[in-house]
N, C-alpha and C positions, 0 to 999 in steps of 0.2 A: 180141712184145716182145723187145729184146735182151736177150741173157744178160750179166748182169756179168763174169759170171770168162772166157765164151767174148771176151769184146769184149776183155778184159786180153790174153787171147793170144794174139790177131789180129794187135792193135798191138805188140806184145812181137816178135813175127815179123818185122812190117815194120822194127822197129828193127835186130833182128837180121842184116838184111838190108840196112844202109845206107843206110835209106830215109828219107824225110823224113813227119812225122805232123802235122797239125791235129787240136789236141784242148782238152780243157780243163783248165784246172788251180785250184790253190786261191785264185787271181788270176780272171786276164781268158783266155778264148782264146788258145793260144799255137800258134807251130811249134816241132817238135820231132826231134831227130836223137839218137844215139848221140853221146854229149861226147870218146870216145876216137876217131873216124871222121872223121879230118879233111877227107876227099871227101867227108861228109854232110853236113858243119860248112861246107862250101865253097857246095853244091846247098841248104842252107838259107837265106845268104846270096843267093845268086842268086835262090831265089826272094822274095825279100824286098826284092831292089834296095840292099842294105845293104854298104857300107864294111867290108871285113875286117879294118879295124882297131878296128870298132865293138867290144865285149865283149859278150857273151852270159850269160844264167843258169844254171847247172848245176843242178837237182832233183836232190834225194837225199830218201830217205827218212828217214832217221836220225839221231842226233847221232852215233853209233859210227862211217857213214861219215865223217864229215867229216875223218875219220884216213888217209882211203886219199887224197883229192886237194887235201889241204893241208899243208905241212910241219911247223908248228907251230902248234897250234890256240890262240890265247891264250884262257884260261883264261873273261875276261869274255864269250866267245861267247858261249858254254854260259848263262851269265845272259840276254845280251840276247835270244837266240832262245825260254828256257822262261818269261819276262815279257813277252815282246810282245801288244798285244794285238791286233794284225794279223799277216798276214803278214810274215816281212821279209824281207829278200835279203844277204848281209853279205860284204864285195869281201875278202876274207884276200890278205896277202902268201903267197907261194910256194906256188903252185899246182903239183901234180904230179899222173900217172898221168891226165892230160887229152892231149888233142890239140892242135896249138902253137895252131892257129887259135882255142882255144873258150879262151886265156890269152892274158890284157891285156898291153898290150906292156911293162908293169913288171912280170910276172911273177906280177900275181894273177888271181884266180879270184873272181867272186863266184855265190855259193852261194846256196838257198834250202833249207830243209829243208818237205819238202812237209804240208800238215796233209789236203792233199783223198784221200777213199778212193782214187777213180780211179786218182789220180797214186802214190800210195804203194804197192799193187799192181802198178803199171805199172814203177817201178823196184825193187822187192822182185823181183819176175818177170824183169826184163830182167839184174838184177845187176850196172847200172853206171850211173854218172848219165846223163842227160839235161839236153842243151844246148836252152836254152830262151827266147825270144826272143816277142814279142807279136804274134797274127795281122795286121797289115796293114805294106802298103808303105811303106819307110822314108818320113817327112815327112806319110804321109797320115795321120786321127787314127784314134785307136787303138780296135780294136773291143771294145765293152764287154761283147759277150753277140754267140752264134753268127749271126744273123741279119744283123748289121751286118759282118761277114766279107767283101769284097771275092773275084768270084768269080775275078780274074785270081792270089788267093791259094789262093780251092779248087781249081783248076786246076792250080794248079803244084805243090802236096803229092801224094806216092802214096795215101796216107792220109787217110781224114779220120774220127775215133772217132763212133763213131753212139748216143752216149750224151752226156745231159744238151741236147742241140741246140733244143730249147723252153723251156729255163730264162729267167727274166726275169728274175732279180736282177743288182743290178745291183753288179759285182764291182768292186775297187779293184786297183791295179797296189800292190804291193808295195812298201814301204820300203825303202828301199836304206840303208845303211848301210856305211861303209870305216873298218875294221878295222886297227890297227897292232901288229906283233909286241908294243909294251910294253905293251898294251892300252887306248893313247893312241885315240879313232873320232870320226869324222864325221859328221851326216847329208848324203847325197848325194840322196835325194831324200826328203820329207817321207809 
């Protein structure tokens, strides 16, 4: 059986290391790089067939991060993420202490604060976000659970976490939500 904390610091390494991860997170199957490594942020797009002008998710574990790669947190965040009762993901203006590639070409960031053990270890461990983006090829549909994972995507990750890979629930992609300095928001995807 795999070890949980050894499997944490496998992938922590490979992060560490510029590399790109398939793993799972509190969503659906994702790929996954270092959000400050803009050669990962690059290798992650390529392997994905994606638009570098597309935006990506940042994972953090925390609300206390959300201080280190965004300029000014508005205040409703903090509501909308500790009421959710899904997931959410939430686009803040002024993204900083990311990499240029892993910020939208207006200057934001959107965020998810993670709720899954895995993930929450995995960036407590690594000590920096993670750019995080959904297993399969831009345009083809999106893989719900490990299985339906496209192997021209397992192939092209160095990585792939060898935990939770027989799960069958069946996970939902994140609420997107965009964020305005007045605390004026959007939904972006429902």
């Amino acid at each position: 059986m795999i070890n949980f904390d050894e499997e944490v610091a496998r992938t922590v390494d490979y992060l560490k290391r510029g590399k790109v991860i398939l793993y799972p997170t509190d969503t659906i199957w994702g790929l996954g790089c270092d959000a400050t490594n803009s050669k990962a942020i690059q290798r992650l797009f390529k392997i994905k067939k994606r638009s570098e002008n597309k935006s990506l998710i940042a994972l953090i574990d925390s609300e206390e991060r959300l201080k280190d790669y965004v300029v000014e947190v508005p205040p409703i965040a903090y509501d909308l993420v500790r009421n959710a009762a899904n997931p959410i993901s939430i686009i803040y203006p002024g993204a900083k202490n990311l990499a240029k590639n892993a910020i939208g070409s207006d200057g934001s960031v959107c965020i998810r604060i993670t709720s899954n053990d895995f993930c929450q270890a995995l960036v407590r461990d690594f000590g920096k976000a993670i750019a995080s983006t959904s297993a399969n090829i831009t345009g083809e549909p999106t893989a719900l659970i490990f299985n339906q994972i496209s192997d021209e995507i397992k192939n092209g990750v160095d990585y792939i976490v060898q935990l939770y890979q027989n799960e069958l629930k069946v996970p939902k992609a994140s609420t997107i939500i965009k964020l305005a300095v007045n605390g004026q928001f959007e939904i972006v995807r429902p």
